[in-house]
N, C-alpha and C positions, 0 to 999 in steps of 0.2 A: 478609428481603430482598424488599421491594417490586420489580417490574418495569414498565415500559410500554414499548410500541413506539411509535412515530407513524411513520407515512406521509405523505409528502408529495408531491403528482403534479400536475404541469405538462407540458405537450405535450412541452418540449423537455427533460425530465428527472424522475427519480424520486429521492428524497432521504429515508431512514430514520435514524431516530434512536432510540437503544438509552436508556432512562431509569432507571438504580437507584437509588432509595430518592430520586428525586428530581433526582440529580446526571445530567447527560450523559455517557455512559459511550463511546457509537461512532455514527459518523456513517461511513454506505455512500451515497453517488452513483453513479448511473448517468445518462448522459447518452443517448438516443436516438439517438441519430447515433454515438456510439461507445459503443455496448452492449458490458460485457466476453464476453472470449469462455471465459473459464476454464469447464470441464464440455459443451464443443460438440464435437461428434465430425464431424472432416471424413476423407475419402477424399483422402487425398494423394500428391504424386507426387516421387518423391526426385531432387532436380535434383544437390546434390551430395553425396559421401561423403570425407570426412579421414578416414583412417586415423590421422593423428598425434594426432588430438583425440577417437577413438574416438567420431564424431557424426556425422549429416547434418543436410542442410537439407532440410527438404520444401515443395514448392510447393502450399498447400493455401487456396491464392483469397485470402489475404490479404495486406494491405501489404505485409509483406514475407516473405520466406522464415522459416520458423519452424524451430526448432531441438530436433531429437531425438538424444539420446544415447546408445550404446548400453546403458548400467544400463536407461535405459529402453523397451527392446525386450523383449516377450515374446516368446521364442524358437519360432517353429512348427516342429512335428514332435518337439516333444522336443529340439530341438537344442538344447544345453547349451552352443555356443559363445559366446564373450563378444564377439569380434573383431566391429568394424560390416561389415566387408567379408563377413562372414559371415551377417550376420541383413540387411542388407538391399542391394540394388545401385540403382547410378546410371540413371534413367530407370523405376524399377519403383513399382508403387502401392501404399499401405500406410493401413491405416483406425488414425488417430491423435485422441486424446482431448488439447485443450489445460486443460494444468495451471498456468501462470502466463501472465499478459495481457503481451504487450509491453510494455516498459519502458526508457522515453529510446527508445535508438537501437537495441534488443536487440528481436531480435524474439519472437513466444510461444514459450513452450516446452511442448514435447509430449512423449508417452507412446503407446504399443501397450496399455498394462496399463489397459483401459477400467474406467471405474467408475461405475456410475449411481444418484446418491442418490434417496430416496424418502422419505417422514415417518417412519418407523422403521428402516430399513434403507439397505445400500449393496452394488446387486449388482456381482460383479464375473465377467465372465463366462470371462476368460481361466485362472483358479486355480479348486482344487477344496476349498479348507476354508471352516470357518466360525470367525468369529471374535464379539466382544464389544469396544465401544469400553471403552478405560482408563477414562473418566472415571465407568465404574458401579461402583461399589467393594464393594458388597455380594457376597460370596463365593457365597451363596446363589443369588442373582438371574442373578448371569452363568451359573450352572450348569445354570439352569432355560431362559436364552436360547438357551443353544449346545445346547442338549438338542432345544429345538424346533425351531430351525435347519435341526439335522443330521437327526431324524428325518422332515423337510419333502423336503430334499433328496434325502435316499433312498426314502425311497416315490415321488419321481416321478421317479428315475434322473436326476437332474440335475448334469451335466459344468461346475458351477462353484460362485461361492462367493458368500456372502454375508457382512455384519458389521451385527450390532446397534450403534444408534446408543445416543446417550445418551437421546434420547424416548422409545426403547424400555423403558426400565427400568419394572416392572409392568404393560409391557401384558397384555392378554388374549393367549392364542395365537389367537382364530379375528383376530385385528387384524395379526396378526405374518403370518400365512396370507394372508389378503387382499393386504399389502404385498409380500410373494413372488412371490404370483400376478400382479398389476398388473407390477411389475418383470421378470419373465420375458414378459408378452406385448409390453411397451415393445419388450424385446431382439427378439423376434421381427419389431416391426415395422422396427427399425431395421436388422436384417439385411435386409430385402427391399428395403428402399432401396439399400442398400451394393449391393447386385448389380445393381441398375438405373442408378446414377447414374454419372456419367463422373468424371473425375479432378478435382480444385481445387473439389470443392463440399463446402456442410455438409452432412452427413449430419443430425444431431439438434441439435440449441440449446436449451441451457437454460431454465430459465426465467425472465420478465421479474423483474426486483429486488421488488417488491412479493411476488410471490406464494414467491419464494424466501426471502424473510424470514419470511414465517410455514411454510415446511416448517422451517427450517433456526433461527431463531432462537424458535419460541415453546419455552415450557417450561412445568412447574406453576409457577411463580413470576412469571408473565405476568399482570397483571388485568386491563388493557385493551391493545388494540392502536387505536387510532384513524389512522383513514384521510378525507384531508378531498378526494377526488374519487368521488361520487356510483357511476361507471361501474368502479372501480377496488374499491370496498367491494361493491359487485356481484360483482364477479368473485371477489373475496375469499370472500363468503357461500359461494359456488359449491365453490370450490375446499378450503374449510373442512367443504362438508357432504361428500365424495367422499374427504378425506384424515383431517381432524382434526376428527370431529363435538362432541367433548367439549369444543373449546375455540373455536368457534362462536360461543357466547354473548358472548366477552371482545372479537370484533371489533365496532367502532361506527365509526358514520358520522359526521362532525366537520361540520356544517354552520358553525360560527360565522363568524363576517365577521371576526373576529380573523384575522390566517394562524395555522396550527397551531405553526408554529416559534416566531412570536414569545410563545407563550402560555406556551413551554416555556421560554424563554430559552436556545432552541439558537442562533439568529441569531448572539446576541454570543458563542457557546462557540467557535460556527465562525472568527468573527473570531479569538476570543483561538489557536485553534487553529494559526494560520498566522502568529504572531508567535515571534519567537527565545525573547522570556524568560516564564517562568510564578512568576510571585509564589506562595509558598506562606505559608498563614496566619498561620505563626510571624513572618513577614520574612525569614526565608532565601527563596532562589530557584532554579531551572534555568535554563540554557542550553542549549539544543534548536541543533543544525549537523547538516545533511544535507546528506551528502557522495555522490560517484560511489561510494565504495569501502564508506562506513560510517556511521552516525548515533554523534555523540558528543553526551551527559550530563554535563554538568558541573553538580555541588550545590556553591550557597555560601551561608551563613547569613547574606549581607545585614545585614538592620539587629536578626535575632536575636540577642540578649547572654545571656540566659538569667536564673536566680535563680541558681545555685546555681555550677559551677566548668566549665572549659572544655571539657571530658571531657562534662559530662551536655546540656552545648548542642550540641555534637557530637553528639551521641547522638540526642537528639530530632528535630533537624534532619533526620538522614538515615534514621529511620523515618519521618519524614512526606513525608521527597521519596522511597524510594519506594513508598509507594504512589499520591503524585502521577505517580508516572513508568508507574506500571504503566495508568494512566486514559489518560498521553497518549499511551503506546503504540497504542490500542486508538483513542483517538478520531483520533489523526493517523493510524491504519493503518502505521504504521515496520514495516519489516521489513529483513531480513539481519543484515548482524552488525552491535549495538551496542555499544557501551561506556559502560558510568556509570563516570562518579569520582563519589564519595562523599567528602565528608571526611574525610581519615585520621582512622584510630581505634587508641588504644591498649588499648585492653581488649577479649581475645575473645570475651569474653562478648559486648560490643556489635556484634561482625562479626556473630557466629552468631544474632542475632536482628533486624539488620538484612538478613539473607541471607533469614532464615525472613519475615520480613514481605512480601519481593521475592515469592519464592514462592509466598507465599499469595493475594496478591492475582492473579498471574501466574493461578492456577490457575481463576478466571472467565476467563480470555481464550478466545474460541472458534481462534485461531492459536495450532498448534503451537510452545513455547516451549523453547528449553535456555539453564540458566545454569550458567557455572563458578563455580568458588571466587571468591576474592578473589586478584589474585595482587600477587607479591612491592611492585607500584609502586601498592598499593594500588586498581588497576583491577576494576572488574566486568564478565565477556567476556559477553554473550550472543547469541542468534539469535533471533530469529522470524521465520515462516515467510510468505512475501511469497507471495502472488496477484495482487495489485491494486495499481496505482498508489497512492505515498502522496497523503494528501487535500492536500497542496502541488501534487504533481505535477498532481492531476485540476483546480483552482482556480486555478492559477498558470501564469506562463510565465515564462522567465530574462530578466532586465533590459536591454533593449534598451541600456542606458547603461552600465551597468559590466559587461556578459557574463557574470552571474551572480558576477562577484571577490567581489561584497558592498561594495568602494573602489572610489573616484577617485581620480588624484594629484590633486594640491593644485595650487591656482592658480598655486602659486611655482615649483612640479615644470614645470609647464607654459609658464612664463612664461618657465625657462631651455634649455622645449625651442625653445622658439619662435626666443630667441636663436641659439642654432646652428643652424638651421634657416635662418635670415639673412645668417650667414655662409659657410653652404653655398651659397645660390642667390649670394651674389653672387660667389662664387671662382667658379664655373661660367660665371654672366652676366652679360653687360654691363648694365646697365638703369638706369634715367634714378633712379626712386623705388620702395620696396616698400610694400605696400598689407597688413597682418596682420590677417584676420576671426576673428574669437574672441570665446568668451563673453563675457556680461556683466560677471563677476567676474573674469577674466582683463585684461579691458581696463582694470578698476579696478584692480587692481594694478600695471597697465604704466607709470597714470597717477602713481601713488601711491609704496609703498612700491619699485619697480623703476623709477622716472623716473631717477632719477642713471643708473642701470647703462643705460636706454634712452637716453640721452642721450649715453653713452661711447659704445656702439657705434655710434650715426648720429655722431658724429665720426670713428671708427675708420674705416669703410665710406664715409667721404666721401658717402654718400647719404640723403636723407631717407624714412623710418618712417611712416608712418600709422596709425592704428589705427581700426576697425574694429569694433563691435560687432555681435554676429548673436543674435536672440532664440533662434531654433532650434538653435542650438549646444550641446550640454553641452560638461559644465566640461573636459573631457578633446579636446572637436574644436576643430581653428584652425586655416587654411589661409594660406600667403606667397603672395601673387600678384607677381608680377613686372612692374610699370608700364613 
């Protein structure tokens, strides 16, 4: 598995793109003006407390009130109570680390249970064990991680914890030491802030998107990272010789007069990315709907027939959609709860290895993933772990014309609202003639296939109709004026 990163940096945004074996794998935007805030640690002030939803809101200088839970309150003193009335009160301050960015109309949501990542490590200063990420799977290795860890912590009497990342796997210990050290004097500075600064401000802020992508996304499987802003590959250099000197050499400076996206053919991915349907090679297809509540999957085999019998077109079709699904998960950024349909399948055999393909692919995803069985209506339930606006939400805005429905009524829906709407104003008023402004293709149907029916009702009504076309109208506005 070949890797590359690209960077790509304009004043008014940062735009990364994830490259395996060639294909676009994930695209993260960051816009300058609303830089995310997930991993910023503010001094907040608790404005309210539910008891019934076991949460508060805390006022911590952003849009809008942000939302802690009590699961997520470390409890001070040892206090082992669960109740919010208990771990935290109305009007009091509280140092909160945000873990998901606002979303729609919800605002961040936050934690007490701080965590501060690092190129090998994740200190967390509130718990006292050490741990080892899942995804090092060598028995051996996590033994020798938690070994260094823990004897780190104890020789310098240290009242918390840390966890080995997945970068960590074969590091050196004096590298694991150095990342501990760094990490514990951060903390030191960040506490001297918190005691100085007043309530609703950030205490710490992450770091810009560029330079989070290379702590957080490089790996051994990275060859190049290319970066096409001069000041930003600088910083990069910088920031590479101080964290990850061994993989220094893989960052480059992209001068070309091509842009960097168009070279990669991310441009047209992002395009294809924010459309409902995704063609897969066979001629089967996805249907991608993002909803308030859930993202639905629907696989259909389109213009796939197959060679062989209905059973192995089936089959094929929904091993290849998902790992198609598992790519657009990762490039769209989807997160909560999803559901694929899959084309039913009568042979378990083909569940169980179109389950284990979901899976496998699933297991490159850098977001936390859970998938159920199959259940009885043939559905696939899963989750992923949302942080970040999906790249609809960050690129998009809900359609000024049909309010996000996805429809319009139809010219004829319209044409007979309009009707009653004429026999409304004149039961009400006296008036000489009515004047109806409406779309284009509204007023052609008035003309056209609804002239008889127009025709009856200015008979009925004794008054004469006008019509009226308005270019700025859509197909769904029309207003009755009253002559």
């Amino acid at each position: 598995m070949s890797e590359e990163i690209l960077i790509n940096v304009t004043p008014p945004e940062t735009r990364v793109a994830v490259i395996e074996n060639g294909v676009v794998q994930e695209i993260i935007i960051e816009r300058t003006a609303k830089r995310g805030l997930v991993g910023n640690i503010y001094k907040g002030k608790v404005c309210r407390v539910l008891p019934g939803m076991q949460a508060a809101f805390v006022d911590a200088g952003l849009e809008r009130a942000a939302f802690l839970h009590a699961s997520d309150i470390h409890p001070a003193n040892g206090d082992k109570s669960s109740q919010i009335t208990d771990l935290v009160r109305e009007g009091g301050e509280v140092i909160v680390q945000v873990v998901k960015d606002p979303l729609g109309t919800k605002g961040a949501r936050l934690t007490t249970n701080i965590s501060i990542p690092s190129r090998y490590m994740v200190f967390m200063p509130n718990v006292k064990n050490v741990g080892v990420s899942q995804k090092i799977e060598d028995e051996g290795e996590r033994m020798r991680l938690r070994e260094v860890l823990s004897q780190y912590a104890e020789a310098n009497r240290m009242e918390a914890g840390f966890i080995a990342r997945t970068a960590a796997e074969g590091v050196s210990t004096e590298a694991l030491h150095n990342d501990m050290r760094f990490l514990v004097r951060l903390w030191g500075s960040i506490q001297e802030r918190v005691a100085t600064t007043p309530p609703r401000q950030l205490i710490h802020e992450d770091l810009p998107l560029a330079m989070r992508a290379l702590r957080d996304l490089i790996n051994p499987e990275v060859e190049k990272v290319r970066i096409d802003s001069r000041s930003t590959w600088e910083k990069a250099q910088q920031f590479a010789h101080k964290y990850i000197p061994d993989q220094r050499s893989t960052i480059e400076y992209y001068p070309g007069e091509r842009p960097i996206f168009d070279l990669y053919g991310v441009e047209d991915e992002i395009q294809k990315a924010l459309e409902r349907k995704v063609d897969l090679k066979s001629g089967g297809h996805l249907v991608i709907d993002q909803t308030e509540a859930m993202t639905t999957i629907d696989v259909n085999t389109g213009a796939f027939v197959g060679h062989r019998n209905l059973e192995e077109t089936i089959f094929k079709t929904n091993l290849e959609a998902a790992q198609a699904i598992c790519r657009q998960l990762r490039l769209r950024n989807l997160g909560g709860i999803i559901i694929i349909d899959f084309i039913d399948m009568t042979d378990d055999e083909h569940k169980r290895q179109v389950m284990r393909a979901l899976e496998r692919c699933l297991a490159r995803d850098h977001a936390k993933t859970h998938i159920s069985e199959v259940s009885s209506l043939g559905l696939v339930e899963m989750t992923r772990k949302r942080t970040r606006e999906s790249l609809e939400h960050v690129l998009c805005q809900t359609c000024p014309t049909c309010s996000g429905r996805g429809t319009l009524k139809t010219a004829e829906t319209v044409c007979f609202d309009i009707f009653r709407d004429i026999l409304r104003e004149w039961r009400q008023f006296d008036v000489e003639q009515l004047l109806v402004l409406a779309a284009q293709d509204v007023v052609d149907r008035l003309l056209d296939e609804e002239s008889q029916n127009l025709a009856e009702l200015e008979q009925f009504i004794g008054r004469p109709i006008k019509l009226q076309a308005e270019v700025l109208y859509n197909q769904e506005q029309y207003d009755v004026v009253l002559i």
